[in-house]
KOLFI-380024 format. One record per residue (C-alpha): residue in three letters; x, y, z. Coordinates in steps of 0.25 Angstrom, whole numbers, plus 5000, padded with zeros to 4 digits. Each point is the difference from the previous one (the first is absolute). Example, Ala and Ser with C-alpha at 12.3 -4.5 7.8 and 13.67 -1.06 7.14 Angstrom:
residues 2
> ALA:5049:4982:5031
> SER:5006:5014:4998
***
This chain:
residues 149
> UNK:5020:4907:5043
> UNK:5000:5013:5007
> UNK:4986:5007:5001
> UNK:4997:5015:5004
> UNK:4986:5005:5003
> UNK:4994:5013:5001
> UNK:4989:5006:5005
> UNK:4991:5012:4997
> UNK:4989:5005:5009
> UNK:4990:5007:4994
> UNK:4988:5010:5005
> UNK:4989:5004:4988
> UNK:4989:5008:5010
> UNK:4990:5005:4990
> UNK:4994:4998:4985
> UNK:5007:5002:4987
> UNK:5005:5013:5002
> UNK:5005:5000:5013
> UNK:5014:5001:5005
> UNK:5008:4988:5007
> UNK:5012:4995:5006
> UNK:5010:4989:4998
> UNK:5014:4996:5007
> UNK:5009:4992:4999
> UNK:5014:4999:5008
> UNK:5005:5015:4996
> UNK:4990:5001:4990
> UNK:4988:5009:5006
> UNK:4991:5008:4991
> UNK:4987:5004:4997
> UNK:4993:4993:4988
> UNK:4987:5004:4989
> UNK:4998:5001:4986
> UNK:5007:5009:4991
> UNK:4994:5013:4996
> UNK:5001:4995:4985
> UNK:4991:4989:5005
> UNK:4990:5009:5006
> UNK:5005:4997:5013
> UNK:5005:5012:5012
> UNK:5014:4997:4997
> UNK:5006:4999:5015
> UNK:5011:4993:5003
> UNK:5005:4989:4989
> UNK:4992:4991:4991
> UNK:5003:4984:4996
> UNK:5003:5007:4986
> UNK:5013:5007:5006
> UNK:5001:4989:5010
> UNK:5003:4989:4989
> UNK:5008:5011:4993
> UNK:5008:5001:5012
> UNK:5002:4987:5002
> UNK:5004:4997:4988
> UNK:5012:5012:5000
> UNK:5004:4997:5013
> UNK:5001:4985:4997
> UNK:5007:5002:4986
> UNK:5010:5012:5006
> UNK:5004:4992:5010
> UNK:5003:4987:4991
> UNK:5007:5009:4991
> UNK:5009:5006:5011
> UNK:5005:4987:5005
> UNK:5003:4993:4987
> UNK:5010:5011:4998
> UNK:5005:4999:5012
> UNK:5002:4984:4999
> UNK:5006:5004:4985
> UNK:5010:5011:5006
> UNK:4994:5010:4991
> UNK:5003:5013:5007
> UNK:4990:5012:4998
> UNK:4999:5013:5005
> UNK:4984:5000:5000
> UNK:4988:4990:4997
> UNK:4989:5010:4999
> UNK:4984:4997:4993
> UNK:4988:5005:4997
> UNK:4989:4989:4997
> UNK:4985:5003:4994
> UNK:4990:4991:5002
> UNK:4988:4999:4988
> UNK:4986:4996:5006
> UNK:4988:4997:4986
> UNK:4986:5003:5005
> UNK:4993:4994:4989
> UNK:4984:5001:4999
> UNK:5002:4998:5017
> UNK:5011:4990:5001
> UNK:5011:5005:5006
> UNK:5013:4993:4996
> UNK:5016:5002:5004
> UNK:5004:5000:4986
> UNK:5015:5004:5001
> UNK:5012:5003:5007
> UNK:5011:5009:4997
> UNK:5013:4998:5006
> UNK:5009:5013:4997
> UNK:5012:4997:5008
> UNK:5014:5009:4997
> UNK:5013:4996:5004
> UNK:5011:5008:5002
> UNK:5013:4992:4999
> UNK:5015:5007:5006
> UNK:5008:5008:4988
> UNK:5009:4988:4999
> UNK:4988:4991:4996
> UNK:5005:4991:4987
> UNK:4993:4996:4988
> UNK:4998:4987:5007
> UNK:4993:5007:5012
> UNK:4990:5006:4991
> UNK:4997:4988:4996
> UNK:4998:4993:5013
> UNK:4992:5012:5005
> UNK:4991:4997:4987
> UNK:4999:4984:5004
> UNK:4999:5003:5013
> UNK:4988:5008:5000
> UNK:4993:4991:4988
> UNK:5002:4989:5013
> UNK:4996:5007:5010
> UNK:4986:5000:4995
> UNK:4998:4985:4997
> UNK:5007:4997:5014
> UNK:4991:5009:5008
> UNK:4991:4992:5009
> UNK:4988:5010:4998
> UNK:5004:4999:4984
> UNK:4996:4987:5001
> UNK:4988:5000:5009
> UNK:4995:5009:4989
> UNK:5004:4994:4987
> UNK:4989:4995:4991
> UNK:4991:5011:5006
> UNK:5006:5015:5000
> UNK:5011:5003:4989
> UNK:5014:5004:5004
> UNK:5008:5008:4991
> UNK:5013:5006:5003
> UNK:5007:5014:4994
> UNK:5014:4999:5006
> UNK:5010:5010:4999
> UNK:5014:5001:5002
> UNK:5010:5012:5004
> UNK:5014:4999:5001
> UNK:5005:5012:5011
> UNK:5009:5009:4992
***
């Protein structure tokens, strides 16, 4: 069993309000609470940093399964919208949207779509981050697919 760890460093100066810091390897960023949390909005949040995660991880996964499948593409692009309930002061990570696009060669089969559509549909359940969050933020996924003219 192969185990990888990773670290985070963080530095939070002040009180609610204030403005931090986190890095970790290339990642280096300022951190604090979104402005639709009444926060000053500097730098990035948990709330984009889960969405992020999340992206990235379920991008990535996607990209190699169509390359272990042989599926040629032209482009793997995505746009991903994260929801976030604040009920009577509970704040929850309700949702995740997944909205990846794939753009397949003009000589793309019947059978290529397809894949593409599996592929996708796999990529979410195989994602380590996918996982981690199950149970806990919904993951839902609006895949579309484009055949180059």
């Amino acid at each position: 069993m192969a185990e990888h760890s990773f670290h985070l460093k963080a530095n939070w100066p002040g009180l609610r309000n204030d403005v931090g810091q986190i890095e970790s390897g290339n990642l280096v960023t300022k951190i604090s609470i979104p402005p639709e949390m009444d926060g000053p909005g500097v730098g990035t949040n948990p709330d984009e940093m889960l969405l992020g995660a999340a992206a990235t991880c379920y991008i990535i996964t996607l990209a190699a399964m169509m390359e272990r499948s042989k599926l040629d593409k032209s482009g793997l692009t995505m746009t991903s919208e994260g929801i976030v309930d604040v009920t009577k002061g509970v704040i929850t990570y309700k949702t995740i949207i997944h909205r990846p696009e794939i753009v397949l060669k003009a000589d793309a089969s019947e059978k290529d779509i397809e894949l593409a559509h599996k592929l996708a549909e796999k990529a979410e359940t195989s994602c380590m981050i996918s996982r981690a969050i199950q149970g806990n933020v919904e993951v839902e996924l609006e895949v579309k697919v484009i055949v180059e003219e």
